[in-house]
VOGU-3710 file (C-alpha; in Angstrom, 3 decimals, decimal comma):
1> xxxxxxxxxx> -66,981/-13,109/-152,299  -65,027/-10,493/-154,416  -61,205/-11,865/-154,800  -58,632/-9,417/-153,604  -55,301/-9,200/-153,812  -52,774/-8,293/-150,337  -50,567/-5,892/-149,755  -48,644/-6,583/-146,095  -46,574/-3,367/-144,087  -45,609/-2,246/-140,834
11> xxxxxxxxxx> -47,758/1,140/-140,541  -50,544/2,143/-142,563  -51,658/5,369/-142,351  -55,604/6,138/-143,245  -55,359/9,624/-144,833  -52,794/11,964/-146,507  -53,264/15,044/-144,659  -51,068/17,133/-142,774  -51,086/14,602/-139,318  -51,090/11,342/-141,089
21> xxxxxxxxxx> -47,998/12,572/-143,151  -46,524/13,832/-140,152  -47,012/10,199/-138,407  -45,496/8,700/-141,662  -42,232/11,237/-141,375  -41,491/10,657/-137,856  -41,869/6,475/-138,510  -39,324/6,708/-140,643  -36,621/9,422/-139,250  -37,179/7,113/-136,342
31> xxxxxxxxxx> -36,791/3,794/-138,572  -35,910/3,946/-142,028  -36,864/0,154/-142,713  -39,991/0,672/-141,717  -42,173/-0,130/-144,120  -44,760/2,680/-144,139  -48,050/3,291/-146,456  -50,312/6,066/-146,659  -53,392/6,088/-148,464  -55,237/9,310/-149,741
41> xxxxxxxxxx> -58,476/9,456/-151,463  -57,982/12,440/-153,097  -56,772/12,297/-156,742  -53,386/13,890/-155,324  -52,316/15,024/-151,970  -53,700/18,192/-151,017  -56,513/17,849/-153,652  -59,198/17,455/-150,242  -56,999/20,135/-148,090  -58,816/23,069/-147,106
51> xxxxxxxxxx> -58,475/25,585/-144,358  -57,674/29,223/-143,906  -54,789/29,027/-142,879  -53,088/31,023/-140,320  -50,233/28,165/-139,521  -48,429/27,700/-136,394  -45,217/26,417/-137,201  -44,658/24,703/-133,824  -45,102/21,162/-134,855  -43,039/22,057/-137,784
61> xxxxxxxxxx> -40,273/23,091/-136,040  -39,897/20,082/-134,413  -40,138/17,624/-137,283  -38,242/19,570/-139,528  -35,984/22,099/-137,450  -34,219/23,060/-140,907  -37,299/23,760/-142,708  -37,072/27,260/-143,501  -34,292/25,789/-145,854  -35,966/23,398/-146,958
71> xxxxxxxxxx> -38,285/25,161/-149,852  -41,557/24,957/-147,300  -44,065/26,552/-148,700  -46,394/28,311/-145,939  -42,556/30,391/-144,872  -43,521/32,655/-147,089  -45,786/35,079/-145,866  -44,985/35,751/-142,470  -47,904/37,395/-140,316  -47,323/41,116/-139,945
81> xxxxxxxxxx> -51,100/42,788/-138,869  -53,270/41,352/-136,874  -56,672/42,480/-136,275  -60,004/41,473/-134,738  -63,346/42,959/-135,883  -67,066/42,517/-134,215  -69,105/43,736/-137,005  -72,417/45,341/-137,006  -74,562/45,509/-140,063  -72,854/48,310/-141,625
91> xxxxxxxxxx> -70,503/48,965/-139,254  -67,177/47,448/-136,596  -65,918/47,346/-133,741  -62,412/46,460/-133,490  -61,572/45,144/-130,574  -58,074/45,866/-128,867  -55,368/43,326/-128,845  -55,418/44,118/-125,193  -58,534/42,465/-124,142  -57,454/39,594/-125,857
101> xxxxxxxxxx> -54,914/36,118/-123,960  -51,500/35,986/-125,363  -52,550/32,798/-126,970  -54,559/34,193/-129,092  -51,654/36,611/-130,772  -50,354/35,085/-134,774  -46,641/36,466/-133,860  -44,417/34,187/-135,446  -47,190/32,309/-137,573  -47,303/32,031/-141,575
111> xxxxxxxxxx> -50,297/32,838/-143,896  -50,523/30,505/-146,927  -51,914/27,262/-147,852  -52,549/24,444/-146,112  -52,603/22,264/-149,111  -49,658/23,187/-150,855  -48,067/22,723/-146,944  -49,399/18,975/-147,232  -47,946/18,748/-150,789  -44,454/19,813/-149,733
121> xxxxxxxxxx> -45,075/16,888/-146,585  -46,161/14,596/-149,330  -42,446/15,067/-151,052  -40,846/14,728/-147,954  -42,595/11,484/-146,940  -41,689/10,009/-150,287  -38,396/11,093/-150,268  -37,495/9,413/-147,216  -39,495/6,364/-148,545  -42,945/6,355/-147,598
131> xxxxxxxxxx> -45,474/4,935/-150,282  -47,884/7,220/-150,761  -50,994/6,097/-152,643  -53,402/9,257/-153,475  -56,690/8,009/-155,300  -57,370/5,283/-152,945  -59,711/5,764/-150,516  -60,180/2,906/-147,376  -63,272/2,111/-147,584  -63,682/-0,939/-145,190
141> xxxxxxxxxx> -61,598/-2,207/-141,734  -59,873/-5,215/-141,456  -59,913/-7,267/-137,778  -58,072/-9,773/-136,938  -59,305/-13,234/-135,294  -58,759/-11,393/-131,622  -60,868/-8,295/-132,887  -57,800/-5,812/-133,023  -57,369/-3,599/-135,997  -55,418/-5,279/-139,003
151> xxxxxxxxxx> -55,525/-2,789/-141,671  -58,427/-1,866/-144,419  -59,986/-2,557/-147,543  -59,513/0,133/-150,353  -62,929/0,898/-151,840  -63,901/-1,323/-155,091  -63,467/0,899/-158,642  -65,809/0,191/-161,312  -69,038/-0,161/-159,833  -72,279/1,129/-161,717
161> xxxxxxxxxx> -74,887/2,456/-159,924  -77,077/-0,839/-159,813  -74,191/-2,603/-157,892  -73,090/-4,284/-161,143  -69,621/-4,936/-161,963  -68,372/-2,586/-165,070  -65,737/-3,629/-167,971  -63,460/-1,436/-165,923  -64,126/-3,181/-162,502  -60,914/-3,225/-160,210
171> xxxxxxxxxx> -61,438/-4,900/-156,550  -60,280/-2,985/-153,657  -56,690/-4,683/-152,462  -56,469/-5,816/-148,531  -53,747/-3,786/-146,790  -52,850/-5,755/-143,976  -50,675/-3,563/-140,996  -48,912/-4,490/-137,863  -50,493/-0,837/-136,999  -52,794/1,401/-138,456
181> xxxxxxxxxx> -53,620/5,181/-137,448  -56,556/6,550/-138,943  -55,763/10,521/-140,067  -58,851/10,795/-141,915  -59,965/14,501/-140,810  -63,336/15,664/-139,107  -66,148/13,529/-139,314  -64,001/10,139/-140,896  -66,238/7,488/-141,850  -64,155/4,542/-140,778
191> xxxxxxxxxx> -63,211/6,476/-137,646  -66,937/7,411/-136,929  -66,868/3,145/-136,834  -64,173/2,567/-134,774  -65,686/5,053/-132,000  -68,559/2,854/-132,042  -67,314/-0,229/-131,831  -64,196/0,644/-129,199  -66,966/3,022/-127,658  -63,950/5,534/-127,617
201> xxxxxxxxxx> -66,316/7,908/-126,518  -67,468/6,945/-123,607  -65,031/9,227/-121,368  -65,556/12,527/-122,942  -67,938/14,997/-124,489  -69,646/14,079/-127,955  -67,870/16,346/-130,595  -69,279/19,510/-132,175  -68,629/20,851/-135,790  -68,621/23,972/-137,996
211> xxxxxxxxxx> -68,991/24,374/-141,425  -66,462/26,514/-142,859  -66,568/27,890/-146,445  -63,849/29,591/-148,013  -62,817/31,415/-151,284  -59,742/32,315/-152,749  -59,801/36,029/-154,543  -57,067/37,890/-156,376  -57,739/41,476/-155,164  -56,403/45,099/-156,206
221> xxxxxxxxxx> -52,293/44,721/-155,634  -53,507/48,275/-154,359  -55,306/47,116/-151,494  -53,300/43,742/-151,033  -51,111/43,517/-147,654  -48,869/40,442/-146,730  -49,529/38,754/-143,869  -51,978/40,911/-142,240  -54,899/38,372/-140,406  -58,462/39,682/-140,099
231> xxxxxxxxxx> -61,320/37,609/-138,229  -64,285/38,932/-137,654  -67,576/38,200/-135,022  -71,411/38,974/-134,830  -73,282/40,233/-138,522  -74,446/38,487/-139,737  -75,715/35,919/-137,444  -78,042/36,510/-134,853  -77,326/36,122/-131,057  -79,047/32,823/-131,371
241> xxxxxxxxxx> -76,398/31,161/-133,958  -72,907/32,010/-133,796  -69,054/31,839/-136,197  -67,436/34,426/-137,190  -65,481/35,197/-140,486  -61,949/35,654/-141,690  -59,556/36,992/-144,184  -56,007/36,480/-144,782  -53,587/38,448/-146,634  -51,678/35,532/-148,474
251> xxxxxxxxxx> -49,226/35,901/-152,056  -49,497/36,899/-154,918  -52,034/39,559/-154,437  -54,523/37,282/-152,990  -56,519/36,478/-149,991  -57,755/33,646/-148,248  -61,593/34,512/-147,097  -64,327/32,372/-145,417  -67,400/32,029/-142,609  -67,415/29,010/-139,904
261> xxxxxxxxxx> -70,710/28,487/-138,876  -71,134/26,024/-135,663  -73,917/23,787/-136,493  -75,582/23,614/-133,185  -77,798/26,322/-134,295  -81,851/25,703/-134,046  -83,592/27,448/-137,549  -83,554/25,173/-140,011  -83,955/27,821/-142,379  -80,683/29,375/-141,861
271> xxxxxxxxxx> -78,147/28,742/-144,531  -74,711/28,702/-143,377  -73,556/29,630/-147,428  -75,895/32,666/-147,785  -74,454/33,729/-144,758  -71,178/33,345/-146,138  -72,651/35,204/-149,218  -74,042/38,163/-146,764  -71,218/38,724/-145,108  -69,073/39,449/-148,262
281> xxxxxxxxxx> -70,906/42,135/-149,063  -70,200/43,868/-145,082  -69,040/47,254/-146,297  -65,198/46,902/-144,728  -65,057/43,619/-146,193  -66,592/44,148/-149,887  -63,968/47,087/-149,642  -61,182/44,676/-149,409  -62,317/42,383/-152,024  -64,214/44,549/-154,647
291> xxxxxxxxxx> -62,408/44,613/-158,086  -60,988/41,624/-157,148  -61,847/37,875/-158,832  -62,598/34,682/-157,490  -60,872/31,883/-158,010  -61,479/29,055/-155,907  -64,409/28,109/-153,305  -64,913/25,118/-150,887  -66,339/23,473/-147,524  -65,434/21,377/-144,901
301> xxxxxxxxxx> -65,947/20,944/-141,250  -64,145/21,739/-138,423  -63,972/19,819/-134,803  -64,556/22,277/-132,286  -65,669/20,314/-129,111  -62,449/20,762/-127,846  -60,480/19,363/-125,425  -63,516/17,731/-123,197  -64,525/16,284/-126,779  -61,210/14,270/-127,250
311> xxxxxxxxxx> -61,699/10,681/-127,198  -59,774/7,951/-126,302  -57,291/7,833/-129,091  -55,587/4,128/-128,560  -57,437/0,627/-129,587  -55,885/-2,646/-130,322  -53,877/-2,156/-133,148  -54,373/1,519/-134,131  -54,963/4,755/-133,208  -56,955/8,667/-133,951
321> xxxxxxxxxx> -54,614/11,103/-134,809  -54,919/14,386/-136,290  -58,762/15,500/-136,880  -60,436/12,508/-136,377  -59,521/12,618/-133,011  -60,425/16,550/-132,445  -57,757/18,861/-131,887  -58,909/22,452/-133,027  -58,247/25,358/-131,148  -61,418/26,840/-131,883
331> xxxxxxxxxx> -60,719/30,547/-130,383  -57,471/30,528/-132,503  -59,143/28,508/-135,201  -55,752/26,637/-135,428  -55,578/22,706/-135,573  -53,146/22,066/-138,220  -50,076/21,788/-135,747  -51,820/20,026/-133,144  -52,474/17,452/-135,787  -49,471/17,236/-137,051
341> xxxxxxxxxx> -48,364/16,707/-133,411  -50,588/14,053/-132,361  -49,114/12,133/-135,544  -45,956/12,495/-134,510  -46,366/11,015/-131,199  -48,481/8,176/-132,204  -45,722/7,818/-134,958  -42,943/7,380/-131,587  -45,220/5,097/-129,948  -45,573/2,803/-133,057
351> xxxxxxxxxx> -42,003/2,993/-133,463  -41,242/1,935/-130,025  -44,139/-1,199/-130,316  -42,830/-2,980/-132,923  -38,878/-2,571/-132,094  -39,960/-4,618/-129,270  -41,634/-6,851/-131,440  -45,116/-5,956/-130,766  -47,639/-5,712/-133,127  -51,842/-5,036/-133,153
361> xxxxxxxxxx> -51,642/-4,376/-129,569  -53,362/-1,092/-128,081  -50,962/1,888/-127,818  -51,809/3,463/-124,722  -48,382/4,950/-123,967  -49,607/7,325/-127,359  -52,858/8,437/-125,806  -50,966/9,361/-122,038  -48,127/11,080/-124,270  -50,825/13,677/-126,229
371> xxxxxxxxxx> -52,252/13,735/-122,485  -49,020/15,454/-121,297  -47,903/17,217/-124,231  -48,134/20,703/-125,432  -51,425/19,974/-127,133  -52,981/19,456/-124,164  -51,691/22,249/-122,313  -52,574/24,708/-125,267  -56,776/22,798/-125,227  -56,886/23,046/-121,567
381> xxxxxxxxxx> -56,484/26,926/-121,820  -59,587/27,176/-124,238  -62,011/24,134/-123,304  -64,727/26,371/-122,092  -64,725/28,746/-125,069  -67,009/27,420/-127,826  -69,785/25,588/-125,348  -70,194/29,512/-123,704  -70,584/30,897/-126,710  -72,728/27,883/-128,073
391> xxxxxxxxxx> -74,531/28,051/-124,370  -75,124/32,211/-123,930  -74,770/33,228/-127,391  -72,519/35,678/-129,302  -71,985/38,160/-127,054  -72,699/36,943/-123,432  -70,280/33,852/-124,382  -67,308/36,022/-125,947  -67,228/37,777/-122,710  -67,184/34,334/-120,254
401> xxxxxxxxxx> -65,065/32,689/-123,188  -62,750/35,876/-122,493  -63,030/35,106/-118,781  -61,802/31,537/-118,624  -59,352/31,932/-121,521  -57,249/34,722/-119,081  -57,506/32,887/-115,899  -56,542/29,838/-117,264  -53,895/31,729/-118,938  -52,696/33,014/-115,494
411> xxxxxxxxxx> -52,990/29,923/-114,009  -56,379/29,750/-112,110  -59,071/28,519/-114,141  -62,909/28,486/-113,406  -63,816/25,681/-111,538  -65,860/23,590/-113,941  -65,822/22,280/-117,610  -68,788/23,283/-119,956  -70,334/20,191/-121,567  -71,971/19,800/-125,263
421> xxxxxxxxxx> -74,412/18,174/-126,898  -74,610/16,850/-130,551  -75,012/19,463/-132,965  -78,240/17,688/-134,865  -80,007/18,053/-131,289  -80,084/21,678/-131,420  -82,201/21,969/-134,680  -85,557/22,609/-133,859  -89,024/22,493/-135,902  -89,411/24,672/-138,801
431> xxxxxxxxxx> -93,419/25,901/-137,493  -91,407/27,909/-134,863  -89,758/29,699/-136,808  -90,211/32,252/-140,224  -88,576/31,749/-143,118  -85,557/33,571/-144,148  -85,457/35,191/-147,461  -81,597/36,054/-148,739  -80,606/38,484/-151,255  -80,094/37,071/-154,767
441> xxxxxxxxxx> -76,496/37,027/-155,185  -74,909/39,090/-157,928  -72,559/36,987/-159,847  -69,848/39,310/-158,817  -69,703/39,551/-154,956  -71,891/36,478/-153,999  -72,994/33,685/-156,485  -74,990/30,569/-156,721  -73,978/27,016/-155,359  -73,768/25,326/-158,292
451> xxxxxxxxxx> -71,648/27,898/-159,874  -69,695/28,101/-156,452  -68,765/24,200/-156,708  -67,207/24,449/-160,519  -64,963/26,653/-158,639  -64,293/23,637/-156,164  -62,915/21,664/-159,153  -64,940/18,942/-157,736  -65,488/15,364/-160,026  -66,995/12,085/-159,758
461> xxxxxxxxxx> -66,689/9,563/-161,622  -70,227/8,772/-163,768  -72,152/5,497/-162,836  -71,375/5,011/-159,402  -73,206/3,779/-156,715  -74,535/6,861/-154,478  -72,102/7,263/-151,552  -74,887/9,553/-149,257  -76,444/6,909/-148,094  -79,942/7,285/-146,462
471> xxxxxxxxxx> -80,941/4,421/-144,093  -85,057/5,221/-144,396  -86,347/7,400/-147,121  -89,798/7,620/-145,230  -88,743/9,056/-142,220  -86,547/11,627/-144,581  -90,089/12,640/-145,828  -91,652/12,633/-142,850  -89,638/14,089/-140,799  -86,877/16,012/-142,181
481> xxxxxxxxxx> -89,407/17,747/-145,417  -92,173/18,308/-143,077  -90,762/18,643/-139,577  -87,626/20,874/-140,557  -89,032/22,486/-143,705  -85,715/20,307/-145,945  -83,630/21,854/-144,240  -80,727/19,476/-145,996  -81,382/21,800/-149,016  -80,025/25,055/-146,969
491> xxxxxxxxxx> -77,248/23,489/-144,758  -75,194/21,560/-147,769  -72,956/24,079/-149,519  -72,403/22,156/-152,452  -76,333/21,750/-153,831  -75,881/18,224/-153,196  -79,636/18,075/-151,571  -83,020/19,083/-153,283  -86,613/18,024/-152,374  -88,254/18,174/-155,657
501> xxxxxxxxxx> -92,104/17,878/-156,529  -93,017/15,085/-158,893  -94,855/16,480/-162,012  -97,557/14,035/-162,085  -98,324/12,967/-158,660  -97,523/15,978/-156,646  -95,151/13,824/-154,072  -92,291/15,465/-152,970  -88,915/13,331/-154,038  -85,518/13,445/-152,059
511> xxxxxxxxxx> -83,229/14,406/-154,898  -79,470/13,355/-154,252  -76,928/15,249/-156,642  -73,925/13,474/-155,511  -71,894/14,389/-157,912  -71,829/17,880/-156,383  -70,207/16,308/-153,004  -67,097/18,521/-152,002  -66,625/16,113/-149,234  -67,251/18,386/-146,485
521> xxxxxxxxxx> -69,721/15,781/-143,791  -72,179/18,370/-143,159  -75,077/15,964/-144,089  -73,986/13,141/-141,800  -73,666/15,909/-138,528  -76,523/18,088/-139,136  -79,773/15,702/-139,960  -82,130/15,678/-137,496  -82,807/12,129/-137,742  -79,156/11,047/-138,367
531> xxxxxxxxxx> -80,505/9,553/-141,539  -78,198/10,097/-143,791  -74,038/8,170/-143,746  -71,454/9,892/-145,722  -69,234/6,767/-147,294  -66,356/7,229/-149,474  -66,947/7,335/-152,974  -64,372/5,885/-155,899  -61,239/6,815/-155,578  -60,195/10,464/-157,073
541> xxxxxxxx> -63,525/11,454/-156,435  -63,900/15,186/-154,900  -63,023/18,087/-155,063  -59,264/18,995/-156,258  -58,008/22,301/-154,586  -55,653/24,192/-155,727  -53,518/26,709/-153,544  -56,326/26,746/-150,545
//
């Protein structure tokens, strides 16, 4: 038994992103004696932030109606253009703002970044007295005699990679909470717990992911223009995977550019990064970007199950808020202030709990209050749009997608919700399929992983224990080499996994580069086998993203 110090508080908050420093802001404009923690297990907030982004400053408004005042980063590129493109292979088809709900217009939205947003909420939070811890990740959760949620366990520092304890070895300290919300983002590991033991899921639809990858490129000032949006469907995925790309006009001459793929798709030789990589070189986008410079890349997924994929967010003594509960607007590709919302309403039902002296009991006024707020009203209008698409493919789905998004939109709504299944049950056999060969990339347009992930800033510390964990290296062989071809090696965007052959006996051997981990869960959605659990690794560790 490892000795560990305490650390007692009113509200912990499990992550340092854009909802769980919204949750911590409200606690305390609500209560300023609260005593409020939030830990992050990024080296810094922000450092794990990643996203487009096209912000919607609706939750904003609301927790801070002075904002615009206040030295907020993402007010300073206002959208101006916004266009929508469904590309061919060396050609577009823009398709009229017409055709398109009102909900899907950016008037009134900000281009920027999302992390410097959560850095500016970081100040804010500490300002008004929040501790904010960044570099220490929760690694374990802490239940109380009556099996209600009582905090977590920070992950140990200064293990080696045999399990021994190093010179440096510092235990992970017990932070004990009346109430704890988890804010972790997509795919949490602790929440991914708590939905199994509060079977949280057992009322809705199992949640779907894509991978998005994104770059940051200082282009020709020539070519640069504020604010305008650009998303773009079809090339260069087939009808029987779908995403789309984007590309944001952002500051300082740059622009924000990436590819979502949904990982429900079936041939596990497709390689959501090359396709990233193709698609750069699209003739109307390479024209945007050529002459330009990278200078910053990274991954991470994105819920988009939707509203029939939200589960139940209250359990004794915490609560989901933000991402690891699910609340994307796919269509829009929007979740940052529906996140920040659902903090801030968990945040007003904590509040309310323990001024009447309550404490580790379930919040269920929370999960009836994001139930009847605008986040559910905004969901509701899109619920059927990524399972048609996922369900008829690219083009057949856009158009039903289309279909449900205006009648719901005018109030009438097709009479049925579209149900999903998990994205690893898509992936089918690699005999079914032929390999697909990509083009080299050119070290100037497209590049290699490894080269991709220096741009990701991403570190580990040395000697540590591995934290992609894989419960039964047999079946991996078995199974995920022979069955699906490795197919690990094609859907990590980092190079993390490589099936290399052994010199003198020929067997193949599951290489694990953790090292190269940018954090982004794709591993513990996509295996076939659901071999393989993304823990949290020493604290710091990850990538460290700057301005994305």
């Amino acid at each position: 038994m490892i000795e560990r110090e305490s650390m007692p508080c009113d509200v912990l908050v499990v992550g340092g992103g854009p909802a769980g420093l919204a949750a911590a802001i409200r606690l305390k404009q609500i209560n300023e004696e609260l005593e409020v923690v939030v830990l992050e297990k990024g080296s810094e907030i922000g450092a794990h932030i990643l996203s487009g982004v096209v912000h919607d400053p609706k939750a904003l408004n609301e927790l801070f109606p002075d904002w615009q005042d206040m030295d907020c980063p993402i007010g300073d590129v206002p959208v101006t253009d916004n266009w929508h493109w469904v590309l061919r292979k060396n050609g577009k088809f823009p398709m009229p703002h017409l055709f398109m709900p009102p909900l899907m217009s950016n008037k009134g939205n900000y281009t920027g970044s999302l992390a410097n947003l959560t850095r500016w909420l970081g100040e804010q939070a500490e300002g008004l007295g929040v501790m904010v811890f960044p570099g220490f990740p929760a690694a374990e959760v802490i239940y109380g005699d009556d099996g209600a949620v009582a905090g977590v366990i920070t992950q140990d520092m200064g293990i080696a990679a045999d399990g021994s304890q190093k010179p440096d070895f510092q235990p992970g300290m017990e932070i004990h909470a009346k109430y704890t919300l988890f804010a972790e983002g997509a795919r949490g590991s602790l929440t991914k717990q708590l939905k199994a033991k509060f079977d949280l899921e057992k009322d809705c639809e199992p949640q779907t992911y894509g991978l998005g990858i994104k770059e940051l490129w200082e282009i020709d000032p020539a070519k640069h223009v504020p604010g305008r949006v650009i998303h773009t469907q079809g090339w260069p995925l087939d009808n029987d995977s779908w995403g789309g790309g984007f590309l944001y006009h952002i500051g300082d001459n740059q622009v924000a550019l990436g590819f979502v793929t949904a990982l429900d798709y079936a041939n596990p030789y497709l390689s959501p990064y090359q396709e990233f990589q193709r698609w750069k070189h699209h003739p109307d986008i390479l024209d945007i970007i050529e002459g330009g410079k990278r200078v910053a890349y990274g991954a991470r997924v994105i819920n988009e199950g939707g509203w029939q994929s939200v589960p139940q967010l209250a359990f004794p003594g915490g609560a989901l808020v933000g991402c690891s509960a699910g609340f994307v607007n796919v269509p829009r590709i929007k979740g940052s202030h529906t996140a920040m919302k659902s903090g801030m309403l968990a945040a007003e039902s904590v509040a309310a709990a323990i001024a009447a002296g309550k404490e580790h009991t379930q919040l269920s006024e929370y999960d009836e209050a994001v139930r009847e707020s605008w986040i559910a009203t905004e969901l509701k209008k899109v619920k059927n749009a990524q399972p048609a698409i996922a369900k008829l493919g690219g083009d057949f789905g856009t158009v039903l997608a289309g279909i449900d998004m205006w009648m719901r939109t005018l109030k009438i709504g097709l009479p049925f919700t579209l149900k999903h299944t998990p994205d690893y049950t898509h992936t089918k056999r690699a005999d079914l399929f032929d390999p697909i060969i990509y083009p080299k990339p050119d070290g100037v347009i497209s590049f290699d992983k490894l080269t991709s992930v220096a741009y990701s800033f991403t570190n580990h510390a040395e000697d540590q224990p591995c934290h992609l964990k894989v419960k039964d290296m047999e079946l991996q062989k078995e199974s995920e080499l022979k069955e699906y071809a490795g197919l690990s090696q094609r859907y990590c965007p980092a190079g993390v996994y490589e099936w290399v052959e052994d010199e003198d006996s020929g067997e193949m051997n599951f290489v694990i580069n953790s090292q190269n981990c940018v954090h982004c869960k794709t591993c513990d959605i996509k295996d076939p086998n659901q071999n393989i659990v993304w823990t949290v690794p020493e604290g710091g560790g990850g990538p460290n993203y700057p301005n994305m």
